[in-house]
DOZARO-84654 format. One line per field, with one value per residue (C-alpha): residue number from 1; x, y, z. Coordinates in Angstrom, 2 decimals. Each point is the difference from the previous one (the first is absolute). Example, Ala and Ser with C-alpha at 12.3 -4.5 7.8 and 13.67 -1.06 7.14 Angstrom:
BEGIN
num: (1 2)
c1: (12.30 1.37)
c2: (-4.50 3.44)
c3: (7.80 -0.66)
***
This chain:
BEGIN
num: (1 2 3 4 5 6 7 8 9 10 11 12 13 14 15 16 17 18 19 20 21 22 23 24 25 26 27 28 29 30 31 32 33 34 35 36 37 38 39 40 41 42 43 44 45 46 47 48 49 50 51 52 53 54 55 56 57 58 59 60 61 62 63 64 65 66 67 68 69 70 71 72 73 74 75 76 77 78 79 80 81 82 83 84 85 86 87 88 89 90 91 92 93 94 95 96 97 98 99 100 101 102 103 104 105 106 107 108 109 110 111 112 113 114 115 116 117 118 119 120 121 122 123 124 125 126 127 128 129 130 131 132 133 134 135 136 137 138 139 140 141 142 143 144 145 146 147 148 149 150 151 152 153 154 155 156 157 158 159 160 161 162 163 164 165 166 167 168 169 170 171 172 173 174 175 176 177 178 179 180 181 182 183 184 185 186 187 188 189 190 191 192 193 194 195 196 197 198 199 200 201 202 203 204 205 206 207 208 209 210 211 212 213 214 215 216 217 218 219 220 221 222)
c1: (0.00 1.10 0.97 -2.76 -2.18 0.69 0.26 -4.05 -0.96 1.81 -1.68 -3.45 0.12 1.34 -2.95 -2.71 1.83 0.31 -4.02 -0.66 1.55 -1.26 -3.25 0.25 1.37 -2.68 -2.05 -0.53 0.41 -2.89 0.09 -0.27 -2.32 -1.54 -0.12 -2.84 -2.00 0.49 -0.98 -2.15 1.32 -2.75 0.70 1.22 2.98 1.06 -1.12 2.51 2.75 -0.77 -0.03 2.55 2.66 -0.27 -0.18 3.32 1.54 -0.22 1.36 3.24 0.14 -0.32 2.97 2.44 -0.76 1.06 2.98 1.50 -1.05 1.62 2.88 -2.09 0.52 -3.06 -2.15 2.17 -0.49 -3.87 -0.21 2.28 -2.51 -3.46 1.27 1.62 -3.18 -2.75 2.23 -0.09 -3.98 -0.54 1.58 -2.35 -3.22 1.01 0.90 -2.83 -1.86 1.88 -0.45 -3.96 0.17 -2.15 1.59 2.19 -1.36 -4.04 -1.79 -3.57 0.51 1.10 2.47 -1.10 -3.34 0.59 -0.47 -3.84 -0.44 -3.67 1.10 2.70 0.26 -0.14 -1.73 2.84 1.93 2.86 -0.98 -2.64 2.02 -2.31 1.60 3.27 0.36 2.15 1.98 3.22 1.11 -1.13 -1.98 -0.60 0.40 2.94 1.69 1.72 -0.72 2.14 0.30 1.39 2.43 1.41 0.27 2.07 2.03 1.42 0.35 3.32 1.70 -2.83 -2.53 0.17 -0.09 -3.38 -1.76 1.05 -1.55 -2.95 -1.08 1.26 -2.28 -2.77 0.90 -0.17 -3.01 -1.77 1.82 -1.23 -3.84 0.36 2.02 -2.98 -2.41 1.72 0.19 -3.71 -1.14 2.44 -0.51 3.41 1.46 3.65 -0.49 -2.18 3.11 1.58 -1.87 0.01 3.44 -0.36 -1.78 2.52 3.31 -1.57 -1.71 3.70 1.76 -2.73 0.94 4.02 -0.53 -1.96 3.07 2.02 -2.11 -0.04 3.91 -0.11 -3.11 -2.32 -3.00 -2.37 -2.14 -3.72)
c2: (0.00 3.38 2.63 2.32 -2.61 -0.39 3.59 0.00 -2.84 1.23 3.48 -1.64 -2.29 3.23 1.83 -2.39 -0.60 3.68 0.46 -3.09 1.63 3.49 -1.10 -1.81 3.12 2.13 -1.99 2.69 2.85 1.85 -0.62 -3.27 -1.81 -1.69 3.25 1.11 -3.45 -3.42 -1.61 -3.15 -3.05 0.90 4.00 1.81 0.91 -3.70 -0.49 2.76 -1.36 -3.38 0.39 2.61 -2.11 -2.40 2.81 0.96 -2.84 -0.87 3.59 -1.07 -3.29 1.69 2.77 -2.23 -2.61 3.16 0.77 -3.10 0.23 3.61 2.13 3.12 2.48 2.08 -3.54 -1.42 3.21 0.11 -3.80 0.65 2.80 -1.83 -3.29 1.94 1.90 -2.18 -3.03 3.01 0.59 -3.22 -0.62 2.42 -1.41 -3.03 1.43 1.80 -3.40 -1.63 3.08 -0.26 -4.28 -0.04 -3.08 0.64 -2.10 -0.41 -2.78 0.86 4.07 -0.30 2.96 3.27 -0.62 2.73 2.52 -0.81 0.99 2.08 3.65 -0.84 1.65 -3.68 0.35 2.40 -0.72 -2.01 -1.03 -2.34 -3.45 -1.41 1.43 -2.09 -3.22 -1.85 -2.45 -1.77 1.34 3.57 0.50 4.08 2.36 1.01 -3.23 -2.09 -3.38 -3.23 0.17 3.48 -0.78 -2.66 2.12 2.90 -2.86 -1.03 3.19 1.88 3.64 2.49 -2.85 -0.35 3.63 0.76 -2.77 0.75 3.42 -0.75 -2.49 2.16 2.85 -2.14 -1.51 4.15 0.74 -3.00 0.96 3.96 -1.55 -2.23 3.03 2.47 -2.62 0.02 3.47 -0.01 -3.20 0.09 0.99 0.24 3.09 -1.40 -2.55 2.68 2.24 -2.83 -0.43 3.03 0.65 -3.20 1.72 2.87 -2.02 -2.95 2.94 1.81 -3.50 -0.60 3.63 -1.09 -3.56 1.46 2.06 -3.22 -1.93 2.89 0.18 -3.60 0.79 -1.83 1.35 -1.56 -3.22 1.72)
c3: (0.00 -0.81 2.56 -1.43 0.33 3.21 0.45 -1.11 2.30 2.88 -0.11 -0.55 2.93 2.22 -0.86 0.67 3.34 0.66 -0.92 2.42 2.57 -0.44 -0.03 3.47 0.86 -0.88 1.96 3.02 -1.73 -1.29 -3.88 0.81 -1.99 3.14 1.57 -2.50 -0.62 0.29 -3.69 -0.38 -2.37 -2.50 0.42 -3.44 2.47 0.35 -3.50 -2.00 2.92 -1.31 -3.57 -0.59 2.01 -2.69 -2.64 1.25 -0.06 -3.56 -0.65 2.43 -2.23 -3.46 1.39 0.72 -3.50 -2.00 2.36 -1.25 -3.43 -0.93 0.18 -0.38 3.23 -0.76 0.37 2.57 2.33 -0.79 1.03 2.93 0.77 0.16 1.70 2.65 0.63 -0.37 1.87 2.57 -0.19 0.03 3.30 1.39 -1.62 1.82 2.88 0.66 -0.68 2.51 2.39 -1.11 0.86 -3.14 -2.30 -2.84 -2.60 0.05 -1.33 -0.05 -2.39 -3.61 -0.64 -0.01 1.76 2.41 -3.13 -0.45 3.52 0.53 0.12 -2.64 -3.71 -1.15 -2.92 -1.02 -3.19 0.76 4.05 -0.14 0.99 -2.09 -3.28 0.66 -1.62 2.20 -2.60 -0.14 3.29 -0.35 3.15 0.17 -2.37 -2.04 1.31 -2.44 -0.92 0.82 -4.32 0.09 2.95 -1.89 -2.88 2.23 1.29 -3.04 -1.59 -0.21 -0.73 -1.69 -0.36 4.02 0.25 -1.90 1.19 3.53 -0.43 -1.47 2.25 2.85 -1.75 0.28 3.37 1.20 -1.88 2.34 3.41 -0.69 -0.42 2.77 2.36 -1.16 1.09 3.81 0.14 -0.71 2.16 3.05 3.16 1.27 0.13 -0.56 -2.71 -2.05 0.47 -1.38 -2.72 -1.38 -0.33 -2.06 -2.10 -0.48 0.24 -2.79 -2.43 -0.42 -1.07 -2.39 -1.51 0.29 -1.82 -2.51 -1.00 0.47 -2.40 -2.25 -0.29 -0.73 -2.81 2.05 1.99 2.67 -0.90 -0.78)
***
């Protein structure tokens, strides 16, 4: 293994230890999460926490495939980027799980079910969890499938690059929906915060990989 690999894995286990901690931390303080509300297992809260620790996690995966498969810095730095801070976010969603003793996997929700929640915009273009068609591993939206993975893992030099940021582009364009849908639906102060600097952070890399794919004369999958 290469010492920038090891470089990428090392900062990525670092961070979800430092969120782990800093979320037991923040137990007693007043941003706590559990100093506003306590979440229920079937509460959009636990739901987005859920979900969007999954969503991450293919986003970590799909970082570090095109790591190995280019020598491009721009790319490299970008990928470096989003696993370091979703590994990061991720630690807290889980965190705050653990914090919440709700369970991290549930059995009886298909994904997304928080976002048709009464008082929700569900029936808003693009956030009804009804309008995903989970296929070939593709369980939210903007999440690639176990075909396209494949495809990413074998890939190499510009053909890595371009389909790493078009699947990343749609892999943003999902966590934005499904961060818009929190900061709509959740009750707690902290992971609504959260949320929508989500939204933020994830809408300025989609406007920096479209330039990417457009110096390669490539633009986002329609």
């Amino acid at each position: 293994m290469t010492r920038t690999n090891w470089a990428a894995i090392t900062a990525v286990v670092l961070a979800l230890l430092f969120a782990g901690a800093a979320t037991v931390a923040s137990a007693g303080r007043e941003d706590s999460p559990r100093a506003s509300v306590t979440p229920t297992a079937d509460s959009a809260d636990a739901g987005f926490a859920r979900d969007m620790a999954v969503h991450h996690q293919q986003a970590v995966e799909m970082s570090f495939l095109v790591r190995d498969s280019t020598d491009d810095e721009e790319v490299r730095r970008l990928a470096y980027d989003i696993a370091n801070t979703q590994a990061n976010q991720r630690g807290m969603l889980l965190g705050w799980l653990d914090m919440w003793k709700l369970p991290k996997i549930s059995t009886d929700q298909e994904p997304m079910a928080w976002m048709a929640r009464d008082g929700g915009h569900a029936g808003m273009e693009g956030m009804d969890h009804g309008a995903h068609e989970v296929r070939d591993g593709s369980l939210m939206p903007g999440m690639a499938t176990k075909t396209e993975l494949e495809a990413l893992r074998t890939a190499k030099g510009e053909k890595a690059e371009i389909l790493y940021l078009q699947l990343m582009t749609d892999h943003h364009k999902g966590g934005v929906t499904m961060a818009e849908g929190c900061a709509e639906l959740c009750e707690v102060d902290t992971e609504r915060a959260l949320a929508e600097g989500m939204v933020s952070a994830q809408q300025s890399e989609l406007d920096l990989m479209a330039d990417l794919l457009k110096a390669r004369g490539a633009k986002p999958r329609t």
